[in-house]
C-alpha positions as CSV (number, residue, x, y, z in Angstrom):
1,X,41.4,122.7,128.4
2,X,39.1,122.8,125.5
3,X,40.1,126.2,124.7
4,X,43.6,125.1,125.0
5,X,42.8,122.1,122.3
6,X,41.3,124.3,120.3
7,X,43.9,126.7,120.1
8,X,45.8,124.0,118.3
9,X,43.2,123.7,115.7
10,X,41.2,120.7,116.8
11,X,37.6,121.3,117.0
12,X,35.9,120.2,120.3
13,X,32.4,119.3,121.6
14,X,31.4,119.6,125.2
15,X,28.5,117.2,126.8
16,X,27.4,118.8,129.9
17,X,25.1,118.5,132.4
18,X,25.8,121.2,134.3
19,X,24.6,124.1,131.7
20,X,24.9,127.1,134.1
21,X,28.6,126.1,135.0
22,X,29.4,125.4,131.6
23,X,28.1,128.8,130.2
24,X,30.5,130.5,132.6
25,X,33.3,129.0,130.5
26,X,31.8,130.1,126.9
27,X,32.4,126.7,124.9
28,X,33.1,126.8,121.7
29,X,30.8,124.2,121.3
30,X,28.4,121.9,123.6
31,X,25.4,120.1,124.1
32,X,23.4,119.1,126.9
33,X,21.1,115.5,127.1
34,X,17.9,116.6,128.8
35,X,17.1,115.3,131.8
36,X,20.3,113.3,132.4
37,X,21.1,112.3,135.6
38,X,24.8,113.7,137.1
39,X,27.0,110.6,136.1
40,X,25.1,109.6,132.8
41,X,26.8,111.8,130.7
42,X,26.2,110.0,127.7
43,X,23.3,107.9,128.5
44,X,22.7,104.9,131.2
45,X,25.3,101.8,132.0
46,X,24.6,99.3,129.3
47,X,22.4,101.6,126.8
48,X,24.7,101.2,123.8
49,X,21.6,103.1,121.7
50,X,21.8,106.2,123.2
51,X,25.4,106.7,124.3
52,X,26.3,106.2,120.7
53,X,23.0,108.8,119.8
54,X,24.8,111.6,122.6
55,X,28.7,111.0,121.1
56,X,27.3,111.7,117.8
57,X,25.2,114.5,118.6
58,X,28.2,116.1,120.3
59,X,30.4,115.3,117.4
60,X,27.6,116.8,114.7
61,X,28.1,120.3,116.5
62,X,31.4,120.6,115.2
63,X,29.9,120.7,111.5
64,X,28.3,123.7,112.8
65,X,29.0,127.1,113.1
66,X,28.6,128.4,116.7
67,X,28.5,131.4,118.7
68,X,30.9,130.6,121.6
69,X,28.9,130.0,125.0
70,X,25.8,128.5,123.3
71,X,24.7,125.5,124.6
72,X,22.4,123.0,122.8
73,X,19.5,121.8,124.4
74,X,19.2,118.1,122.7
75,X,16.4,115.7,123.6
76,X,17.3,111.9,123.7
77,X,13.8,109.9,124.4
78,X,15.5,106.3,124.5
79,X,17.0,108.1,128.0
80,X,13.4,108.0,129.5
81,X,12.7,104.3,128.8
């Protein structure tokens, strides 16, 4: 589906958690929250602070230029607490 946006000319951003499924499908752009639990995509229920820190974090890689299939590693310590 992303590839499919794309096509259209809409940047995307993937969050994964899953990084060796994801870099089957070479996405043109993604991150992935370290040490998130499956279901806590972007963060824990309730933890306005870091689910707004992941959506923006996935939204800065579309200021970047990528090499399709790369998938950034980003650390989010307010996860932990």
């Amino acid at each position: 589906m992303q590839r499919g946006i794309e096509a259209q000319g809409i940047p995307t951003s993937l969050i994964t958690l899953d990084v060796e499924q994801s870099s089957l499908m070479r996405p043109p752009r993604a991150i992935h929250p370290i040490g998130f639990k499956f279901g806590h995509s972007l963060g824990k229920p309730h933890d306005k602070n870091t689910q707004m820190k992941v959506l923006l974090a996935a939204l800065e890689e579309i200021t970047k230029r990528q090499e399709p299939g790369h998938i950034h590693e980003v650390d989010f310590p307010s996860y932990n607490q």
